[in-house]
C-alpha positions in Angstrom: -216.2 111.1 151.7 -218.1 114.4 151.5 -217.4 117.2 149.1 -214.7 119.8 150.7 -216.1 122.7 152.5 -214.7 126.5 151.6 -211.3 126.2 152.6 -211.2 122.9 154.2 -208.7 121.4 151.3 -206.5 124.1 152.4 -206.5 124.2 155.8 -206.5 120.4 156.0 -202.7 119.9 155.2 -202.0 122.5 157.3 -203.7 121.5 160.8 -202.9 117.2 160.6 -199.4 117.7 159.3 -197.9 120.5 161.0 -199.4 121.0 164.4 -199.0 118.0 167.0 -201.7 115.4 166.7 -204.1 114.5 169.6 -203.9 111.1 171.4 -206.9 109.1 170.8 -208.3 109.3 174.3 -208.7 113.1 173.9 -209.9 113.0 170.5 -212.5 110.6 172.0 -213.3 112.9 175.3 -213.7 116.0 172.9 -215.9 113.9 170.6 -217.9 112.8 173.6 -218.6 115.2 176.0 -217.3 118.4 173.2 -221.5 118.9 172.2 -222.5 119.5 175.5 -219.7 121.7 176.4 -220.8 123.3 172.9 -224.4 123.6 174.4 -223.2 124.9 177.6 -221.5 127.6 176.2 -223.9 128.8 173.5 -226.4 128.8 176.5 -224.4 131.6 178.0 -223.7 133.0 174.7 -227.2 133.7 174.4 -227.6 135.3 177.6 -224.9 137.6 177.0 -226.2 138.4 173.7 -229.7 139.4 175.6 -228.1 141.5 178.1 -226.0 143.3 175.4 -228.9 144.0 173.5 -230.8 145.6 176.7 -233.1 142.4 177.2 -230.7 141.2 180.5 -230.9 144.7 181.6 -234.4 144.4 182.5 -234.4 141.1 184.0 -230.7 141.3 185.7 -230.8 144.9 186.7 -228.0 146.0 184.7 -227.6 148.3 182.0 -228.2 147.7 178.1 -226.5 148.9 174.8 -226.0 152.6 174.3 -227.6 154.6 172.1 -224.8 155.5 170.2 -223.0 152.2 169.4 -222.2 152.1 166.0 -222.9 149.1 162.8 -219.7 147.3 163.7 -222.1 146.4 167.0 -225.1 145.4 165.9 -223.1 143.5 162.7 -221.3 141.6 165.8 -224.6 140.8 167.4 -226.4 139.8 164.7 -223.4 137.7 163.6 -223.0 136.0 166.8 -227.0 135.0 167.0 -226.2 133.3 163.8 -222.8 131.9 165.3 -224.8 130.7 168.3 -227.8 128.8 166.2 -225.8 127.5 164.1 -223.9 125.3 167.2 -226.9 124.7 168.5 -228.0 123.4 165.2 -224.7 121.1 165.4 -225.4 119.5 169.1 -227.9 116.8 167.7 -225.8 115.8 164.7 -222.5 116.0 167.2 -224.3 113.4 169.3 -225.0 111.2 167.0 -221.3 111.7 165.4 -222.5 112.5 162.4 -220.5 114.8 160.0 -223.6 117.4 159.7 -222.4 118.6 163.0 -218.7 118.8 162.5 -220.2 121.1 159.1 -221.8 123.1 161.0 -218.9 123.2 164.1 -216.9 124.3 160.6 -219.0 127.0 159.2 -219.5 128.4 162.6 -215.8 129.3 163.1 -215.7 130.6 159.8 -218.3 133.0 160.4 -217.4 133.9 163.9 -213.6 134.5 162.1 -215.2 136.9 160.0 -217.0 138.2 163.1 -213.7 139.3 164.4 -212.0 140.5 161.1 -215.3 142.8 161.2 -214.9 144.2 164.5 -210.9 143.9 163.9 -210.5 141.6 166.8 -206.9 140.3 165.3 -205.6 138.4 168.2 -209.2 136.6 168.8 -209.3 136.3 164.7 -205.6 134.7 164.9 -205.9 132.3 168.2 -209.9 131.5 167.7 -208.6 130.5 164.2 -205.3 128.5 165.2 -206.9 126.8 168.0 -210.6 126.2 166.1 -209.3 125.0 163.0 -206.6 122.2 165.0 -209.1 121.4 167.1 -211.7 120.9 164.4 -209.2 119.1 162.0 -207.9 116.4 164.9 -211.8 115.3 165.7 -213.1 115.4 162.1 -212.5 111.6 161.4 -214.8 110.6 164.0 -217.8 112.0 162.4 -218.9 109.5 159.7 
């Protein structure tokens, strides 16, 4: 097996002994069709991340960013671009079930965690990590 990732020793005990396991046919749907749901999503992600930077505006019609929004926006943005290429890194890997992907599935909640500690988005921070981490943890022994 693969060295630990930040955290994952911890977290490991925590999400396959204490929270309810998945049945193998989910863990199998997720691991199936879970990258292009993944690709999908960051799809939209990016096109959100356009129009909030002012780029939609001009092609959708609607308004951009404001002048005055603050570091803790831009931070988010720039942290979600990385958040978003780093899952589209993963869909290859995912595909393939190889454990590159499930890394990078791993270090993308991580950052997007931060994300909302940064922006002090709690209740996203608590949930995204509750529900990212058990879903992570459940699939992780597919990926070889």
């Amino acid at each position: 097996m693969e060295s630990k990732l930040p955290l994952e020793k911890e977290l490991e005990p925590i999400f396959l002994q204490k929270f309810p396991p998945f049945s193998e046919s989910v863990k199998e749907f997720l691991v199936q069709y879970g990258p292009y749901i993944i690709l999908v999503l960051s799809v939209i992600g990016v096109l959100g991340l356009l129009t909030a930077l002012g780029v939609g505006g001009a092609v959708f019609g609607m308004g951009g960013a404001s002048v005055g929004i603050g570091f803790n926006f831009y931070l988010g943005i720039v942290l979600g671009i990385v958040t978003l290429v780093m899952y589209l890194m993963a869909f290859t890997p995912l595909k393939a079930r190889k454990r590159a992907g499930w890394n990078l599935l791993y270090y993308a909640l991580l950052l997007g965690l931060v994300s909302n500690l940064i922006q002090l988005s709690i209740f996203a921070f608590i949930v995204g990590g509750l529900v990212g981490f058990w879903v992570l943890f459940q699939i992780r022994e597919k990926y070889a």
